[in-house]
C-alpha positions as CSV (number, residue, x, y, z in Angstrom):
1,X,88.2,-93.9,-143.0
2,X,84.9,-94.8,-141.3
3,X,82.0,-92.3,-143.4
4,X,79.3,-90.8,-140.8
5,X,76.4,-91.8,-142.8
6,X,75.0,-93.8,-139.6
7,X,71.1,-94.2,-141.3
8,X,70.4,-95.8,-144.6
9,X,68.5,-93.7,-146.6
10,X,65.3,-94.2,-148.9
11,X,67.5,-93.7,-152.6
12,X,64.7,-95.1,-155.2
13,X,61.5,-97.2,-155.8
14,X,60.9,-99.9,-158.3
15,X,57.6,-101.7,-159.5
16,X,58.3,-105.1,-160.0
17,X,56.5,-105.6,-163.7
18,X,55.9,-108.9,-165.1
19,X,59.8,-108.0,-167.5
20,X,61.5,-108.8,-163.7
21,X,60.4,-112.1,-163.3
22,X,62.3,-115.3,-163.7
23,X,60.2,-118.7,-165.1
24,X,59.0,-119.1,-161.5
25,X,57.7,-115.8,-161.0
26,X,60.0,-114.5,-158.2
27,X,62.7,-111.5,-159.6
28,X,65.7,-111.9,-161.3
29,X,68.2,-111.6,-158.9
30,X,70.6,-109.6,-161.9
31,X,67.8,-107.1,-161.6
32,X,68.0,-106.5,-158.1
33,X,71.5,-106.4,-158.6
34,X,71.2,-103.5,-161.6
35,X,68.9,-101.8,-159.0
36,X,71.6,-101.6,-156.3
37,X,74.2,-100.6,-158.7
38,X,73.0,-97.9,-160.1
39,X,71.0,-96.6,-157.0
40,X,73.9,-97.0,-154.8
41,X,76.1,-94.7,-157.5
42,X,73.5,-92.1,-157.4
43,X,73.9,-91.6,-153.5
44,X,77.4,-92.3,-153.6
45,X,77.6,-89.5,-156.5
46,X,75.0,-87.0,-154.5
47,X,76.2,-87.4,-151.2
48,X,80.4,-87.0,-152.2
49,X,79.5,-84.6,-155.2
50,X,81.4,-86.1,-157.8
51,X,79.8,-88.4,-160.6
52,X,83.2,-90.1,-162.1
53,X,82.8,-93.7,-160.4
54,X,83.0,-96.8,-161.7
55,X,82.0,-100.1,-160.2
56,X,85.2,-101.8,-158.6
57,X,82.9,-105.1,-156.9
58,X,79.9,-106.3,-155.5
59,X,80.8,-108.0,-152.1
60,X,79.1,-110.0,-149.7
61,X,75.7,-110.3,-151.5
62,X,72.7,-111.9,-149.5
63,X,69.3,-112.9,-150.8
64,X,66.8,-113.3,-148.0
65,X,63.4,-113.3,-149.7
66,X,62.1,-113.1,-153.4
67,X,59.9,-110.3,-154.8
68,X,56.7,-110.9,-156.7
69,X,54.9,-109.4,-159.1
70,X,53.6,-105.9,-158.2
71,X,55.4,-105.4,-155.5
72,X,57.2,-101.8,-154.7
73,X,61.3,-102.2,-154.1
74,X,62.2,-99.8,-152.0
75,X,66.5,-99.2,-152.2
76,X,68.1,-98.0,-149.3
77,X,72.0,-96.9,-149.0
78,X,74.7,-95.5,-146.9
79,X,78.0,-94.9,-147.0
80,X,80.5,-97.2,-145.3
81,X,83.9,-96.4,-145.8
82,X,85.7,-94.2,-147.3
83,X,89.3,-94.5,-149.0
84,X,91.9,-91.7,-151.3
85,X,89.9,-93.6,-155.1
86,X,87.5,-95.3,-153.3
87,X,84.4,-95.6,-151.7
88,X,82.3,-98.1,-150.4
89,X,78.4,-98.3,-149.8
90,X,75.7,-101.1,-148.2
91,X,72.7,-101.2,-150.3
92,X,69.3,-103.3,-149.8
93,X,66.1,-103.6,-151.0
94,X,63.1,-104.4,-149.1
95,X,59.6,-104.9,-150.5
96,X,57.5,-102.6,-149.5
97,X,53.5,-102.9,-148.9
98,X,51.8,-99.5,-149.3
99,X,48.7,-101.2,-147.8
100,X,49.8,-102.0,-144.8
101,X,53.0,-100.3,-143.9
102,X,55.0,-103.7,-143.8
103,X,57.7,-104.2,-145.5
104,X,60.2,-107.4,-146.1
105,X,63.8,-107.7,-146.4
106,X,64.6,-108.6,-150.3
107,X,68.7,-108.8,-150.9
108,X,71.8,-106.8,-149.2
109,X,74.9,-106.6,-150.3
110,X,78.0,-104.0,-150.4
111,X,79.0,-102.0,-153.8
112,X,82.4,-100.6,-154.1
113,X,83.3,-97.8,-156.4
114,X,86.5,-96.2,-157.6
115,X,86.6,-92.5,-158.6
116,X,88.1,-91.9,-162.2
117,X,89.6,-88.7,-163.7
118,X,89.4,-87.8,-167.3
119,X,92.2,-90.1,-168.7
120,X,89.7,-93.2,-167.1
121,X,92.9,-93.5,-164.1
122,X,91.9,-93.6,-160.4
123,X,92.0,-90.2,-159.0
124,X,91.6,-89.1,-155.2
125,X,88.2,-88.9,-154.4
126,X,87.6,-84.7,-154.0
127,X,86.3,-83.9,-150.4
């Protein structure tokens, strides 16, 4: 079932520090990648109220610009869809300059999670 989450919303900030950066100075993309994966459970886990997910796939991941050092990552989510043991989110990152009010478009991609119960087996999701 579609989820009515319409507007991404603002889920965490990250400094990129100089333990981000690949040999060429732009982020690791595995970082950004951590970032969305656990950012995207904590809205996920807030907005369903129910912490027991694990991380089924990442799908459809786009990287449209690299970060730099110093920059602020900003990590937006919403809900997409909704299933009985699953549910699946769109996270991105942009980088965001506190400066100006600009910000760029960093990496997008969709997480999908499935609720356990306490045996570690796929349970309905509790609504």
């Amino acid at each position: 079932m579609q989820f009515p989450e319409k507007e991404f919303t603002l889920v965490s900030q990250h400094l990129v520090m100089t333990e981000h950066l690949n040999p060429n100075h732009h982020i690791f993309g595995g970082q950004l990648l951590a970032w969305l994966d656990k950012d995207i459970y904590i809205h996920v886990s807030n907005v369903l109220k129910y912490k027991t997910f694990v991380t089924l796939a990442m799908n459809h991941v786009r990287f449209r610009n690299p970060a730099y050092l110093g920059e602020v990552i900003q990590i937006y989510a919403k809900i997409e869809e909704l299933k009985r043991t699953s549910v699946t989110a769109i996270g991105k990152a942009v980088a965001y300059d506190q400066e100006t009010g600009n910000s760029r478009d960093i990496i997008e991609c969709q997480v999908t999670f499935v609720a356990l119960d306490e045996n570690g087996k796929p349970r309905k999701i509790p609504r």
